[in-house]
N, CA, C and O atoms as a GROMACS GRO file, in nm:
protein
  360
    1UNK      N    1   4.715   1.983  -2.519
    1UNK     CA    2   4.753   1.851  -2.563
    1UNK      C    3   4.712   1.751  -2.454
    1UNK      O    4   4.682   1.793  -2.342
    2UNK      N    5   4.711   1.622  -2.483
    2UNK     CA    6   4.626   1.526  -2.391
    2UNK      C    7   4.726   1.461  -2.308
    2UNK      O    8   4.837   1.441  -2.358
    3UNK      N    9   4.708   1.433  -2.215
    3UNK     CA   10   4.830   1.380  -2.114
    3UNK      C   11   4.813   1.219  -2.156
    3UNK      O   12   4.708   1.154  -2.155
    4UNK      N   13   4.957   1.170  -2.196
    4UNK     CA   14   4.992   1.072  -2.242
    4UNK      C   15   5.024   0.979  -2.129
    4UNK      O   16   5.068   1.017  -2.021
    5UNK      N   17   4.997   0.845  -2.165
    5UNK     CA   18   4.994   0.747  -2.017
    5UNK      C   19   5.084   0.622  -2.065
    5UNK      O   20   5.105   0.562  -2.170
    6UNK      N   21   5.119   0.616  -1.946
    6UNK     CA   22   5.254   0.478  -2.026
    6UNK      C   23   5.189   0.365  -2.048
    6UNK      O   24   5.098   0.338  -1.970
    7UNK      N   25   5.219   0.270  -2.163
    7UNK     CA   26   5.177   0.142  -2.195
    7UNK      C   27   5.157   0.025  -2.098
    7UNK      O   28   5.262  -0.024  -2.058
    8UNK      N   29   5.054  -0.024  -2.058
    8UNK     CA   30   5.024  -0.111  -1.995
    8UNK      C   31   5.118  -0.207  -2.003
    8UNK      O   32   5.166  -0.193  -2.116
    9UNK      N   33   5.181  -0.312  -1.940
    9UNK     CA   34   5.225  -0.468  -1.951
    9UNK      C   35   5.125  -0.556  -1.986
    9UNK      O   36   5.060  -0.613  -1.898
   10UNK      N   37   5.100  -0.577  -2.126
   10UNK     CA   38   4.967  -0.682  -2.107
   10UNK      C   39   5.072  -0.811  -2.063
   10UNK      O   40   5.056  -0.887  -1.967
   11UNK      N   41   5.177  -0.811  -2.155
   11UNK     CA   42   5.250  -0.984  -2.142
   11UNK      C   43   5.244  -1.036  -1.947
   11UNK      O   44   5.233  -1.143  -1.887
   12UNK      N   45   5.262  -0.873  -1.904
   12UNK     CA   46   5.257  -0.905  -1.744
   12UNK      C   47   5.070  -0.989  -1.697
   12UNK      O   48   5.036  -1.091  -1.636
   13UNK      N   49   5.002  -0.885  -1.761
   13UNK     CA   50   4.877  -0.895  -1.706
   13UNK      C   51   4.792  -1.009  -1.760
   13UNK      O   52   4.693  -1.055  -1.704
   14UNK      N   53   4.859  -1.063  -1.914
   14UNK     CA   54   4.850  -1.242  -1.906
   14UNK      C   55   4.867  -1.301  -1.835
   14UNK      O   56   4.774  -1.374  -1.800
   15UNK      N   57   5.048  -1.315  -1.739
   15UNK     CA   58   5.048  -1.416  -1.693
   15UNK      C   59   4.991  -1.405  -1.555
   15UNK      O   60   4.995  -1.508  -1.487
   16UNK      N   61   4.926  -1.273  -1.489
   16UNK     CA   62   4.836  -1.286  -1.401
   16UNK      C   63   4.724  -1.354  -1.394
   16UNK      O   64   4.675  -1.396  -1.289
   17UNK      N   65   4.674  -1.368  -1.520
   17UNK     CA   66   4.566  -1.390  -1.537
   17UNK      C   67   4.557  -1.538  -1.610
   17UNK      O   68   4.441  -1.568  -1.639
   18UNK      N   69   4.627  -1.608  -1.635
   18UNK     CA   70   4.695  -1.707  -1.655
   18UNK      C   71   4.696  -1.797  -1.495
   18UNK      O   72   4.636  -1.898  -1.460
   19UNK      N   73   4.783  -1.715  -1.430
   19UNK     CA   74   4.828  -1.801  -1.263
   19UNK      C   75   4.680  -1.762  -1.198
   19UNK      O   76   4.651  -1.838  -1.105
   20UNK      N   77   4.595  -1.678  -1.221
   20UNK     CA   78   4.480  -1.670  -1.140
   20UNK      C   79   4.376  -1.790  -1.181
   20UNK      O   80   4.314  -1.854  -1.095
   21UNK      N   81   4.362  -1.817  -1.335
   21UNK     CA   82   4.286  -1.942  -1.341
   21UNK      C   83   4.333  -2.085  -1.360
   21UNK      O   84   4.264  -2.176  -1.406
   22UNK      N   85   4.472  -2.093  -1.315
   22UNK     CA   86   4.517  -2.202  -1.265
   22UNK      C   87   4.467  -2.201  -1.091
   22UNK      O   88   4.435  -2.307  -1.037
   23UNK      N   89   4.465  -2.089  -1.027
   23UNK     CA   90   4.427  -2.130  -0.879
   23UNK      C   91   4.289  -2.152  -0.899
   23UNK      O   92   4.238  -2.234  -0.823
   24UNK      N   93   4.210  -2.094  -0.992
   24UNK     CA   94   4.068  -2.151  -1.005
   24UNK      C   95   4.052  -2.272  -0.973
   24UNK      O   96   3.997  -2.329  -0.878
   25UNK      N   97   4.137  -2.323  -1.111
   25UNK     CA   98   4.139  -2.488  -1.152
   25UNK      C   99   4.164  -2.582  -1.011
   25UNK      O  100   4.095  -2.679  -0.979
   26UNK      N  101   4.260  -2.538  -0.948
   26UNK     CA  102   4.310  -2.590  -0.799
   26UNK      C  103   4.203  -2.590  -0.694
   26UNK      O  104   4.163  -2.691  -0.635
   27UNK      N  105   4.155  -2.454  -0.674
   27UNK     CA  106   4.031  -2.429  -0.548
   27UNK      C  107   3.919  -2.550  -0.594
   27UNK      O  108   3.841  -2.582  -0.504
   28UNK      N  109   3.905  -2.616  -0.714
   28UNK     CA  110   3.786  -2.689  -0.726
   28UNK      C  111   3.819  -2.852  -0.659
   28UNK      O  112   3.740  -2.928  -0.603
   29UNK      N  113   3.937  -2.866  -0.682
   29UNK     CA  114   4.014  -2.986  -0.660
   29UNK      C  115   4.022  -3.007  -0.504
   29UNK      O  116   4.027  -3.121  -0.457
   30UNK      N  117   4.022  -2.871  -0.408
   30UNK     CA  118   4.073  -2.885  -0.280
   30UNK      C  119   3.954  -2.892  -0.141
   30UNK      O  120   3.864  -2.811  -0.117
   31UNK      N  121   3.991  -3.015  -0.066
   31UNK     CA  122   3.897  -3.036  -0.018
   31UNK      C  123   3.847  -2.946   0.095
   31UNK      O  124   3.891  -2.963   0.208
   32UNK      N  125   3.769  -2.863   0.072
   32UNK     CA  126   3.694  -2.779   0.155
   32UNK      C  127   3.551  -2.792   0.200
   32UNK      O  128   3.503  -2.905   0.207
   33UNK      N  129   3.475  -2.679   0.234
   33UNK     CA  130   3.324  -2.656   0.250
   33UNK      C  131   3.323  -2.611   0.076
   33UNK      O  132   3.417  -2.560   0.015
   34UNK      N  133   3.212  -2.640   0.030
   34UNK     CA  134   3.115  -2.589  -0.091
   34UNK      C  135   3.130  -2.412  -0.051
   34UNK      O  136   3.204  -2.332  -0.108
   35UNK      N  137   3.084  -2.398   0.005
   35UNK     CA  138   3.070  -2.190   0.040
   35UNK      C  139   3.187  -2.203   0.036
   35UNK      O  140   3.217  -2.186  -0.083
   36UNK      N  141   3.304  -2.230   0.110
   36UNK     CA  142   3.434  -2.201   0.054
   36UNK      C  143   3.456  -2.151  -0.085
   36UNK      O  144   3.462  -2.042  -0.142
   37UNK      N  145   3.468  -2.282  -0.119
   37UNK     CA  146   3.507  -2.274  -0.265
   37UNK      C  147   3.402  -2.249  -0.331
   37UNK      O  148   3.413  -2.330  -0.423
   38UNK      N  149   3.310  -2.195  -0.348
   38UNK     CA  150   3.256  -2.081  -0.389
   38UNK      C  151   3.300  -1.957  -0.400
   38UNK      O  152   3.328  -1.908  -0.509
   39UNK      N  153   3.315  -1.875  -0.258
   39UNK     CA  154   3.334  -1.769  -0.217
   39UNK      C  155   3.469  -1.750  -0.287
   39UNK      O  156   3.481  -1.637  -0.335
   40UNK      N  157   3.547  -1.811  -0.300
   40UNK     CA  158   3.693  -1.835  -0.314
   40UNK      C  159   3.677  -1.759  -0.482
   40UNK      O  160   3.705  -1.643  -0.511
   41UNK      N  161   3.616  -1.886  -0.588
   41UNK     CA  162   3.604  -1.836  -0.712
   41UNK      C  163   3.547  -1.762  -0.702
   41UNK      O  164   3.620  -1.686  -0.765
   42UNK      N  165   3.448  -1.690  -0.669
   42UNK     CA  166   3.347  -1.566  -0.695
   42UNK      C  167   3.522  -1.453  -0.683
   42UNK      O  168   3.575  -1.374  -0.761
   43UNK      N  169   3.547  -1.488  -0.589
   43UNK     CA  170   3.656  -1.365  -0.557
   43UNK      C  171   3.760  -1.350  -0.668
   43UNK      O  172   3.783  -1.235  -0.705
   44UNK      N  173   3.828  -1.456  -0.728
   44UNK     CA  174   3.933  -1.508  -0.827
   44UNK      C  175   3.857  -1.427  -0.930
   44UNK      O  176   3.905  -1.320  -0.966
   45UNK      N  177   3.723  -1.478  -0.987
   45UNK     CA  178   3.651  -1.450  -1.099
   45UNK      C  179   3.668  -1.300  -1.099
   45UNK      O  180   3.735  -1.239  -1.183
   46UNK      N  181   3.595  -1.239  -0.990
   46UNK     CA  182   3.620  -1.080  -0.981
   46UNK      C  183   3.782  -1.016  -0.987
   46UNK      O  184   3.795  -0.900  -1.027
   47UNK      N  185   3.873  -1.076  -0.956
   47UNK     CA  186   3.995  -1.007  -0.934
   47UNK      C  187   4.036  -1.011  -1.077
   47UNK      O  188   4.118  -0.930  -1.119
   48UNK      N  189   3.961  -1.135  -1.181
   48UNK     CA  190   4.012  -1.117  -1.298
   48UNK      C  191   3.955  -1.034  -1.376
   48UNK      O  192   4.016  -0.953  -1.446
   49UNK      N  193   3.820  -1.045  -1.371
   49UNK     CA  194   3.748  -0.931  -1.418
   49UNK      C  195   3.793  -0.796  -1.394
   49UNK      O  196   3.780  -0.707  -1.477
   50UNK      N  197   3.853  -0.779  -1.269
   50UNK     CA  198   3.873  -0.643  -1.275
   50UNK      C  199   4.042  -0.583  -1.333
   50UNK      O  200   4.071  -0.468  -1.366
   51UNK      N  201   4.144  -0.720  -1.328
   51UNK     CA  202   4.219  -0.687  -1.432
   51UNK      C  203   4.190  -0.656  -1.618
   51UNK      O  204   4.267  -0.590  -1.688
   52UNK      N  205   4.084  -0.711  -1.660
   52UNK     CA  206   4.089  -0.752  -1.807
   52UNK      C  207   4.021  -0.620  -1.802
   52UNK      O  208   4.044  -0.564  -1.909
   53UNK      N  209   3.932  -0.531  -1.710
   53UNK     CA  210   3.870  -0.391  -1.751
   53UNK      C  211   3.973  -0.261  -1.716
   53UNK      O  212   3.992  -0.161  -1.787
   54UNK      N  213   4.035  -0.296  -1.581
   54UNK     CA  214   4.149  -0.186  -1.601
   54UNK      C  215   4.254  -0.161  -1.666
   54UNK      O  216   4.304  -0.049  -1.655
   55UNK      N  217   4.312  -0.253  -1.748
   55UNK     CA  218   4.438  -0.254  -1.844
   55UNK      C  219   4.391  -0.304  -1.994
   55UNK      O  220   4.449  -0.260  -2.093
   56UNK      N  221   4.252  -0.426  -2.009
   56UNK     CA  222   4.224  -0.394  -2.140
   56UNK      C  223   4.112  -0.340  -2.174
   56UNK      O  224   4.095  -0.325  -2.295
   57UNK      N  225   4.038  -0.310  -2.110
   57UNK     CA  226   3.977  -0.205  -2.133
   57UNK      C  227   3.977  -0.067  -2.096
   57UNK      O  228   3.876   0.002  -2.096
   58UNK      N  229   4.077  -0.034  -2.070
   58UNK     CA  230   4.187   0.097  -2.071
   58UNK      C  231   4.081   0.180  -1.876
   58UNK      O  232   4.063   0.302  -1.865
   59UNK      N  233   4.044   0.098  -1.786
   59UNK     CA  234   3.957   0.204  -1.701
   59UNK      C  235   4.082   0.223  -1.580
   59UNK      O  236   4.071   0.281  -1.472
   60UNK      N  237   4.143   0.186  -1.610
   60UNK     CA  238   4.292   0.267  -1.485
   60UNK      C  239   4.315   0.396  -1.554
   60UNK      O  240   4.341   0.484  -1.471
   61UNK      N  241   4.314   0.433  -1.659
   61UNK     CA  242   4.302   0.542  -1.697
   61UNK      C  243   4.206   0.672  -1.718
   61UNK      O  244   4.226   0.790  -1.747
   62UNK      N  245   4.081   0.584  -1.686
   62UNK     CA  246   3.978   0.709  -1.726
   62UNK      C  247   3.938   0.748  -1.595
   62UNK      O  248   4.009   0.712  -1.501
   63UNK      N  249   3.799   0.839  -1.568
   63UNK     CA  250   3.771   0.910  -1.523
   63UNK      C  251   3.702   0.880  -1.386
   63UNK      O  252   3.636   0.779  -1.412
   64UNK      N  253   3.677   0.914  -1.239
   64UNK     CA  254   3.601   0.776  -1.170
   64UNK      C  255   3.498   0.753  -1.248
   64UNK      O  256   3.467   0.637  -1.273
   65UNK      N  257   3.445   0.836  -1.289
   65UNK     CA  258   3.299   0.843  -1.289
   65UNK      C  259   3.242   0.714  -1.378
   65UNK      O  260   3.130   0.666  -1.363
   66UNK      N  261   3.350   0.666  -1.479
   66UNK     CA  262   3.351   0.565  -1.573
   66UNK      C  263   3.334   0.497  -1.506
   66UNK      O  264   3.227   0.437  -1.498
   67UNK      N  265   3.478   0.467  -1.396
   67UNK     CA  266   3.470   0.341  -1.333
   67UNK      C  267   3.354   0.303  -1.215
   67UNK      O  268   3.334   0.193  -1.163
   68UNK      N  269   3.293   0.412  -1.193
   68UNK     CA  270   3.169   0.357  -1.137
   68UNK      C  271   3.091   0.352  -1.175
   68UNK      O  272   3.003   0.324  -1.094
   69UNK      N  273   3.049   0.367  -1.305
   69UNK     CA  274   2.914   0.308  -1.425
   69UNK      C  275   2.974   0.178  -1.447
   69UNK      O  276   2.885   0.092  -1.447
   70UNK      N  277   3.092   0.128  -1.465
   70UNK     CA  278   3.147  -0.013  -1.477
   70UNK      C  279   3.092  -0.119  -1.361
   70UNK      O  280   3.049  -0.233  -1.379
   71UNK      N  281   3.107  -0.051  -1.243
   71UNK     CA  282   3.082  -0.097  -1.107
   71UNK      C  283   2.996  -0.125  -1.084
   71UNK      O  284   2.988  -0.239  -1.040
   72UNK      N  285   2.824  -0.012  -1.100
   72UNK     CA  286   2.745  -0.068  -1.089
   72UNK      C  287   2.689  -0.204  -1.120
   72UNK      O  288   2.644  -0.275  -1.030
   73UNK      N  289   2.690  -0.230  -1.204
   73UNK     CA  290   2.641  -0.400  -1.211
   73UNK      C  291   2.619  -0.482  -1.153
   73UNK      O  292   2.520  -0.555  -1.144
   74UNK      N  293   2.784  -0.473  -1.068
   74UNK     CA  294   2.820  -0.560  -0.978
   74UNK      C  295   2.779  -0.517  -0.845
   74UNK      O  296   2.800  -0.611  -0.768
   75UNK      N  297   2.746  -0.448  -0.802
   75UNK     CA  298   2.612  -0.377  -0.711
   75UNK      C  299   2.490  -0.448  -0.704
   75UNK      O  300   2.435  -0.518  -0.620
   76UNK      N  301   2.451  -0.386  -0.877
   76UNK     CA  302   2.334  -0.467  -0.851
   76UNK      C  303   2.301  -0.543  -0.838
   76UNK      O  304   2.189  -0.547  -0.788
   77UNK      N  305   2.387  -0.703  -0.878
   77UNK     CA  306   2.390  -0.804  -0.857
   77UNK      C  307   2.392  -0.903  -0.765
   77UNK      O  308   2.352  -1.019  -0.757
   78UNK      N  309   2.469  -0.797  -0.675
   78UNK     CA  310   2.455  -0.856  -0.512
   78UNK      C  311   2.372  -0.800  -0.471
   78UNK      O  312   2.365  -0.851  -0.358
   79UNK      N  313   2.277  -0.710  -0.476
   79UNK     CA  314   2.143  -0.631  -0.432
   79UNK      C  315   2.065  -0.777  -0.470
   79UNK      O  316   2.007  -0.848  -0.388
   80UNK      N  317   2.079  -0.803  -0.620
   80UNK     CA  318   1.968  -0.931  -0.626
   80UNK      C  319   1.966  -1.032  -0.558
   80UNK      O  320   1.877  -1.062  -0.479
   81UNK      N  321   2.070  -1.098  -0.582
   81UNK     CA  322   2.139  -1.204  -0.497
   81UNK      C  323   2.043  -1.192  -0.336
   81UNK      O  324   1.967  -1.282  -0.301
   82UNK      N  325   2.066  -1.063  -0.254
   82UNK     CA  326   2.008  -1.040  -0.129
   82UNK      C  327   1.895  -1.075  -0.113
   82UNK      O  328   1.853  -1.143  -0.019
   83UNK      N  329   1.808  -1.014  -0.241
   83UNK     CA  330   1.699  -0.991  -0.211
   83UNK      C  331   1.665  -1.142  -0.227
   83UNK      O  332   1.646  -1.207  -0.125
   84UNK      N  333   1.656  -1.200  -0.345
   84UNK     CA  334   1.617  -1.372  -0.334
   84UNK      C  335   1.667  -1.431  -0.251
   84UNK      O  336   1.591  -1.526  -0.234
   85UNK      N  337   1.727  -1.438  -0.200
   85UNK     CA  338   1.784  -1.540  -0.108
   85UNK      C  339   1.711  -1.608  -0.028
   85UNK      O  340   1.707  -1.729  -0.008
   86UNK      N  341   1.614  -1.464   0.046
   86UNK     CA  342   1.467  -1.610   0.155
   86UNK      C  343   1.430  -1.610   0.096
   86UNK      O  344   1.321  -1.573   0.138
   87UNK      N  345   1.415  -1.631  -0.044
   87UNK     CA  346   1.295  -1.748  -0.125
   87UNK      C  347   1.412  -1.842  -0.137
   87UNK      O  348   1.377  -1.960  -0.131
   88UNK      N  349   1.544  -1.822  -0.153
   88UNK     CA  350   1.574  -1.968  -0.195
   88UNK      C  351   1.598  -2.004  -0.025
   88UNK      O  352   1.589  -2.125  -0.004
   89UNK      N  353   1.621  -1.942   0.071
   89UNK     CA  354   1.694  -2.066   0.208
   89UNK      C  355   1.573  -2.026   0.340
   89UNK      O  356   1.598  -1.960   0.441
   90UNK      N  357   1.430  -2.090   0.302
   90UNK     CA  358   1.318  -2.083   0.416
   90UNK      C  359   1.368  -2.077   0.553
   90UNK      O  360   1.289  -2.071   0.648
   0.00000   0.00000   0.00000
C-alpha cells in the first residue's frame, strides 16, 4: 500500500504567498541601489516559485530526482545569464 502524506495547508501557503508579493510591491517603492532591488525580487520571485511547486505542485513529496529535473532550469538560466553578460557589460 502507498504511504499516505498529510494534507498540505494551502489556506497557510496563500497567505505566504500573499505577504511575499506584498513585500514585492514594497521593495519597488524603497529607496535603494537598482541591483538591490533587483536581487531582492529575483529572490522573493524564487522563494515563491518554490512554494507554489512544493505544496501545489505536490514536489515536497516526490522523489529527489523529480525535484532536480524541476531545478534544472533554474541552473540553466543562470549558466545563461553568465555567459552573456560580457556582451552586455564591456
Amino acid at each position: 500500500m502507498a504511504d499516505a502524506h498529510k494534507e498540505p495547508n494551502y489556506i497557510g501557503v496563500f497567505w505566504w504567498l500573499l505577504a511575499l508579493t506584498i513585500l514585492e510591491i514594497a521593495v519597488i517603492y524603497v529607496p535603494m541601489a537598482r541591483m538591490i532591488i533587483v536581487i531582492l525580487l529575483i529572490g522573493l520571485a524564487l522563494s515563491k516559485a518554490a512554494l507554489v511547486g512544493l505544496y501545489f505542485m505536490h514536489l515536497k513529496f516526490e522523489r529527489l530526482t523529480l525535484g532536480l529535473i524541476a531545478l534544472t532550469p533554474l541552473f540553466l538560466c543562470i549558466f545563461l545569464i553568465l555567459m552573456i553578460s560580457p556582451d552586455i557589460h564591456p
